[in-house]
C-alpha positions in Angstrom: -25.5 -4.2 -10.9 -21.5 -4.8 -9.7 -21.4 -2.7 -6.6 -17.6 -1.5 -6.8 -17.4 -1.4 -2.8 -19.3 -4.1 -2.0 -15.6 -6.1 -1.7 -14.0 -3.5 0.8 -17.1 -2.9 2.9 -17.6 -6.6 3.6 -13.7 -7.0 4.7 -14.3 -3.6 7.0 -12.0 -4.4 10.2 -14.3 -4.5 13.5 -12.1 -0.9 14.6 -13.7 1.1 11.6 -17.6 -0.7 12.1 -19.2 3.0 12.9 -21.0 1.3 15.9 -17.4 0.7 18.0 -16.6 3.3 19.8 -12.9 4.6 19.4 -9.8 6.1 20.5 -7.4 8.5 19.0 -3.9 10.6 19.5 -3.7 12.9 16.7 -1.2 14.5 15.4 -2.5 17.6 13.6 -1.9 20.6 11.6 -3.5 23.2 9.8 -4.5 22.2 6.2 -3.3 25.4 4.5 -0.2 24.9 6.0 -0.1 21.4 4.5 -0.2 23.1 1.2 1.9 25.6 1.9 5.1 23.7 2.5 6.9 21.1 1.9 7.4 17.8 3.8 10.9 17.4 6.2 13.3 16.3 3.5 12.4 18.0 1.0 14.3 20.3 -0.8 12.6 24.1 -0.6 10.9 25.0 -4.3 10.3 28.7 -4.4 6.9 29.9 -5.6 5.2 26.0 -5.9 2.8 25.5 -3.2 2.8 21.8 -3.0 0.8 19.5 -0.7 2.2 16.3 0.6 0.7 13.8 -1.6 -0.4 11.2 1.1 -2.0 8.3 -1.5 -5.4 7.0 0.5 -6.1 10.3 1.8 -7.7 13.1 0.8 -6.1 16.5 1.8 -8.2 16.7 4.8 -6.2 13.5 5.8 -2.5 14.4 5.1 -3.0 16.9 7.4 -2.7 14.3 10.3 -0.6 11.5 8.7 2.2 13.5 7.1 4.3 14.5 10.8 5.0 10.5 11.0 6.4 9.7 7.5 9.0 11.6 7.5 10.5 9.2 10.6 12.9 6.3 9.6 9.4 4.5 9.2 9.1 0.6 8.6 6.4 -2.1 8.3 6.2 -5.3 7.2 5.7 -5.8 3.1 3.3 -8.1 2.0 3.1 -11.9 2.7 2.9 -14.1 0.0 -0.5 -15.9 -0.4 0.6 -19.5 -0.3 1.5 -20.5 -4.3 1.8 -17.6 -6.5 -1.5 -17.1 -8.0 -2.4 -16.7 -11.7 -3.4 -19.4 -14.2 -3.0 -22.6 -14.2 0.2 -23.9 -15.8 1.7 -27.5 -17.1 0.9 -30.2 -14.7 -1.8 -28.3 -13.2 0.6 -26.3 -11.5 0.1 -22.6 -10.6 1.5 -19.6 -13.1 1.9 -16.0 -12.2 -0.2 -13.4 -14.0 2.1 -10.9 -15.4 1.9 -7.2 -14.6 0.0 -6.1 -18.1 -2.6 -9.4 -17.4 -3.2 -8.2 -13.7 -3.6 -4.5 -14.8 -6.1 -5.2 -17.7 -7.9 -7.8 -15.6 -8.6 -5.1 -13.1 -9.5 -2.7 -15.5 -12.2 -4.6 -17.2 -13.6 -5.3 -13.8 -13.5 -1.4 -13.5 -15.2 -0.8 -16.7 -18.3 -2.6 -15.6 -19.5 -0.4 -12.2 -21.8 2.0 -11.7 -21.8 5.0 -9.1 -24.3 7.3 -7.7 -22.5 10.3 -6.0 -23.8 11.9 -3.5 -22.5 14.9 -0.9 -19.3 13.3 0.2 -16.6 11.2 -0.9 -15.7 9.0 2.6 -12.8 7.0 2.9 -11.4 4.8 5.6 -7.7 3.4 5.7 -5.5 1.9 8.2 -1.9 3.0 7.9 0.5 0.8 9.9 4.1 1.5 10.9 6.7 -0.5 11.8 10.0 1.8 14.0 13.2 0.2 15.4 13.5 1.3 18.7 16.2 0.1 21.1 20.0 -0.2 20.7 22.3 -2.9 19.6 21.3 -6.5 20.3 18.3 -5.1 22.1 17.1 -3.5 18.9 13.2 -4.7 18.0 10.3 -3.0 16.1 7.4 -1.4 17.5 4.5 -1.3 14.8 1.9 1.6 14.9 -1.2 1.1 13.6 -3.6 4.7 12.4 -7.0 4.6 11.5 -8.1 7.6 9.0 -10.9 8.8 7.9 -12.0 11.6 5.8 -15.1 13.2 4.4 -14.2 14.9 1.2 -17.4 17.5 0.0 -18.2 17.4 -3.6 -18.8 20.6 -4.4 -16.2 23.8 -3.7 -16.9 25.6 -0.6 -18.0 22.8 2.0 -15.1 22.2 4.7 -13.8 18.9 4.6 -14.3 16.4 7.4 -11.7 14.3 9.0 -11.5 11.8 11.8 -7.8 10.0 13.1 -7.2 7.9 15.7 -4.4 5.9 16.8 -4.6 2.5 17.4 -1.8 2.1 19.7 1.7 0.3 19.4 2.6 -3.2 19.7 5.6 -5.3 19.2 5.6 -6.1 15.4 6.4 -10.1 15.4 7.2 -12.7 17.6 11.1 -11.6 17.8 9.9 -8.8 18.6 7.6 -9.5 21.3 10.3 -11.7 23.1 12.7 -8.6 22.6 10.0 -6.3 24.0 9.5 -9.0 27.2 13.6 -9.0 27.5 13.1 -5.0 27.6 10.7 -5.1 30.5 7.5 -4.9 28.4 7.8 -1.1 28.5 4.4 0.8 27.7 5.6 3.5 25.5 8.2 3.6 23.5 10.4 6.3 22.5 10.6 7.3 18.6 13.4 9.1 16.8 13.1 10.9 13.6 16.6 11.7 11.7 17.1 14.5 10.3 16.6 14.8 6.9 20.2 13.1 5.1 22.3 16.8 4.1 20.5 18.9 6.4 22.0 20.8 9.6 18.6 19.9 11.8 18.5 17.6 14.8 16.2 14.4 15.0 13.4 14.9 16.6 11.0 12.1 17.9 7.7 11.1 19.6 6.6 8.4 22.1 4.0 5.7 21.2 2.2 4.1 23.2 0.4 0.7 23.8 -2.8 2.3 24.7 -5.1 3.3 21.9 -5.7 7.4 21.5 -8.8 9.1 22.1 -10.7 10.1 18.6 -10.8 13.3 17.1 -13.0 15.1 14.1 -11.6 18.0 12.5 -12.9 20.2 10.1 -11.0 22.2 7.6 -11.9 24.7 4.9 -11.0 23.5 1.2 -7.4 24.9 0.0 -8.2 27.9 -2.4 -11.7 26.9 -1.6 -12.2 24.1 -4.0 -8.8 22.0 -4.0 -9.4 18.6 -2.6 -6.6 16.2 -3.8 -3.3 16.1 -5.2 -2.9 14.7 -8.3 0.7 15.8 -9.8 -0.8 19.3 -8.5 -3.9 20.8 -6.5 -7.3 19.3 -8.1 -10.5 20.6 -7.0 -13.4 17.7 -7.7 -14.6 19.1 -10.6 -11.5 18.2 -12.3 -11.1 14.8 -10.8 -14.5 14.3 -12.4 -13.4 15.8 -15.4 -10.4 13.5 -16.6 -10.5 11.2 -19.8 -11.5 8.2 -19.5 -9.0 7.0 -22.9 -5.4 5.8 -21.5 -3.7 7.4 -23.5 -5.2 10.9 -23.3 -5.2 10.5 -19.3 -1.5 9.9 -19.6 -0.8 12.7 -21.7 -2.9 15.2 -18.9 -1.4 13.7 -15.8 1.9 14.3 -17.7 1.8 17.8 -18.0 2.3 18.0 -14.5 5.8 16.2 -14.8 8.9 18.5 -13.6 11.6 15.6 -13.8 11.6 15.2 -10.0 9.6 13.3 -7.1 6.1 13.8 -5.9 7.3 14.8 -2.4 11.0 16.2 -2.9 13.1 17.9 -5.6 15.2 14.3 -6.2 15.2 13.7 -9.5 12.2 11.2 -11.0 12.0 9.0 -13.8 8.6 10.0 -15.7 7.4 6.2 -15.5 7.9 5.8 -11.6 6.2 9.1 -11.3 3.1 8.0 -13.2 3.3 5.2 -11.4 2.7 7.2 -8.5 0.6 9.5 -9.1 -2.0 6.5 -10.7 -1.4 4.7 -7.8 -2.7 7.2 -5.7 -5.9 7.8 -8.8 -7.3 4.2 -8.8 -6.7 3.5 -5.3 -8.4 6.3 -3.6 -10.0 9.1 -5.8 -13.6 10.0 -6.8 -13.0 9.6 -10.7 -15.4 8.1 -12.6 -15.8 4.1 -13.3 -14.2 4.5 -16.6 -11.5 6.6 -15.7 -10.2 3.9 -12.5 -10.2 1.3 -15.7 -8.3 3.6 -18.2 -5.6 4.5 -15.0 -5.2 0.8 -14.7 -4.7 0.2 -18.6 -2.1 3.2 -18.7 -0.5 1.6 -15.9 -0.6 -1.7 -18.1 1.2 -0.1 -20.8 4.5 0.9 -18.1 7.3 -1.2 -19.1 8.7 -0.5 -15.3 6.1 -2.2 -13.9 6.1 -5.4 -12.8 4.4 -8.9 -11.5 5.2 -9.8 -7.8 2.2 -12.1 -7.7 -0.6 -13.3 -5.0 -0.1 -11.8 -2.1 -1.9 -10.8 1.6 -2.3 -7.0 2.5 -1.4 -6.0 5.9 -5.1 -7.2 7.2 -4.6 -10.8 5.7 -6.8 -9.9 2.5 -5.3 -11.3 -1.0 -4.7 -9.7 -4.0 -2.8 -9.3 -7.2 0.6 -7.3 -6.5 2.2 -4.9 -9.3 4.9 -3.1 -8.3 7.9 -0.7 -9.4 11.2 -0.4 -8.2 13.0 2.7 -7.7 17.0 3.3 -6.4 16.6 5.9 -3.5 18.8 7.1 -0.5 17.1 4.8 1.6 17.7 1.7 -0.5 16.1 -0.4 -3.3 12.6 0.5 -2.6 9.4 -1.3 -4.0 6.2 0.8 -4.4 3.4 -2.3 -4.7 0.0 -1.9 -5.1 -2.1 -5.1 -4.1 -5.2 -5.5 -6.4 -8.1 -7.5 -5.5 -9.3 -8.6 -9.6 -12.4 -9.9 -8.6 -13.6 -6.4 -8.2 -11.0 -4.2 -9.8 -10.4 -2.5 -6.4 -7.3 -1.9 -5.1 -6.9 -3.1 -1.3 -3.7 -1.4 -0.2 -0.4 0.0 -1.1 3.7 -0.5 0.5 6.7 0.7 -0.1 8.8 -2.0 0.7 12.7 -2.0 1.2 14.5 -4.5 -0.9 18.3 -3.6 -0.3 18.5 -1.2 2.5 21.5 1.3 1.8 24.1 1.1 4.4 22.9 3.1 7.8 19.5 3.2 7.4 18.7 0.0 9.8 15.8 -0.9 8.1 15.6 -4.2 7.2 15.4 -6.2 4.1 11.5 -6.8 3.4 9.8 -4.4 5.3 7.7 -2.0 4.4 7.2 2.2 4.6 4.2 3.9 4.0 2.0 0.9 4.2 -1.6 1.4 3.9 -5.1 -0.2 3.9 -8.1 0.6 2.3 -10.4 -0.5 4.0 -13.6 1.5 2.6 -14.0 3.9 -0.1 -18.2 5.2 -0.9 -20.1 8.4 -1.7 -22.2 9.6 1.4 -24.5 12.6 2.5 -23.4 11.5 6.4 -20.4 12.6 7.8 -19.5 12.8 11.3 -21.4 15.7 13.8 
């Protein structure tokens, strides 16, 4: 019997083993809030009551991760794994798979697990950040590092369980470091937020520091007492459960849900990159059935945005299979990736990585935002007390 997290469970990083103890700072909020509004930047939509769609975490967890994407965010994109990978090619010599071959590999993998589900759906990620602090020539990048967890009930009613905890803040390379030493090798470091681009608000911030947080369970009651994800709208598990497990009819339900704009704002959205991300977020981190992770793979498969980018390492060294999609934004040429491991049709982790920055942004070509890990997805009847 393939075990479909056998893969992610033996690449658990030693901060998630439930034996070490752990720190956290959390930044939290209430989960009905969450629902209720929209994230900073986005443009208001009367009578839509819209939760932040935080791919890798269930509602429970955007609750703590959303305050810190809405910051001029960056982390480093994924390092190439040596020689593209793929098959083997004249001379002997390494080919990339194409976007359609990775997709359907994946899928068949998919296809062949079996699941036993059990009281809760637990997943752990590790979401890194990369921010620019300083000024001028002095200007280096502090990466962030957050370790999430959540504990998602399977039936309406049960509150959801979440745990966060920051893993403290750390020069991101060696540039960096030597920058960081020049500074004085401060100990916290002092974040600012823009406002959002158009708006009349002032940037805000937060500090960061090197020290890891103290941890932190919350406990929050379902939204309309069953909704547990986001999935081009609220979906309560019973409908996560519920979806087809034939591309083409999973396409046409997740498309119903299509308005012509973004998952998290009002900009306009081409339908494929919107797919894209709402899929992203389905085979990457959702309770749905075997079948259905293989049919979200094969309707990616059939995207004609999507792309190859080829072997790759995830942000904890890991190598996969990168597919990716580009999309023009007011931050830049952006590239939402999704890193595949095909040996078990899992995916290991997602970025969004900046390819042309637009003018102002001081982001850096090749780094990252929203970067995160997965480091264990499983059905449970434990959760934390």
């Amino acid at each position: 019997m393939k075990d479909v997290l056998h893969t992610l469970r033996q690449a658990r990083p030693a901060e998630l083993d439930p034996d070490t103890p752990v720190d956290e700072r959390v930044r939290h909020a209430e989960l009905s809030r969450a629902m209720a509004e929209a994230p900073a930047g986005a443009k208001a939509a009367p009578a839509r009551r819209r939760v932040r769609p935080m791919w890798g975490l269930s509602l429970a967890g955007a609750v703590a991760a959303g305050a810190i994407v809405a910051a001029t965010v960056v982390t480093t994109g994924g390092n190439p794994a040596g020689p593209t990978g793929g098959t083997a090619g004249p001379g002997g010599a390494e080919q990339a798979l194409d976007a359609k071959s990775v997709l359907l590999a994946a899928a068949e993998q998919a296809d062949g697990q079996t699941e036993t589900t059990r009281a809760y759906w637990h997943q752990a990620t590790i979401t890194s950040h990369l921010y620019m602090v300083g000024k001028g020539a002095n200007r280096y990048g502090v990466t962030v590092r957050e370790k999430s967890e959540t504990w998602v009930p399977g039936k309406p009613g049960i509150k959801m369980v979440g745990l966060q905890q920051n893993l403290g803040a750390k020069p991101a390379t060696l540039e960096d470091v030597m920058a960081w030493q020049k500074a004085g090798s401060p100990a916290e470091f002092k974040i600012k937020i823009p406002a959002p681009e158009g708006s009349k608000g002032r940037s805000k911030g937060f500090t960061a520091t090197t020290a890891p947080g103290r941890p932190k369970v919350s406990r929050s009651a379902q939204v309309d007492g069953d909704k547990v994800f986001w999935l081009g709208r609220n979906v309560t598990m019973k409908d996560l459960r519920s979806l087809p497990s034939d591309p083409q009819r999973l396409k046409a339900e997740l498309m119903r849900w299509y308005k012509g704009h973004g998952t998290e704002s009002d900009d306009p959205m081409s339908s494929d990159e919107w797919l894209y991300e709402v899929a992203r977020g389905l085979v990457m981190d959702m309770p749905v059935r075997p079948e259905v992770r293989a049919a979200g793979f094969r309707m990616l498969a059939a995207l004609p945005a999507v792309k190859s980018v080829g072997k790759v390492r995830d942000p904890h060294g890991r190598t996969g299979n990168a597919i990716a999609v580009d999309e023009r934004t007011s931050r830049g040429l952006i590239r939402h990736q999704m890193i595949i491991d095909l040996s078990s049709g899992t995916a290991l982790a997602r970025e969004d990585i900046v390819l042309t920055p637009a003018a102002g942004t001081g982001i850096p070509a090749g780094r990252a935002v929203n970067s995160t890990l997965t480091v264990n997805t499983e059905w449970t009847d434990s959760h934390p007390r």
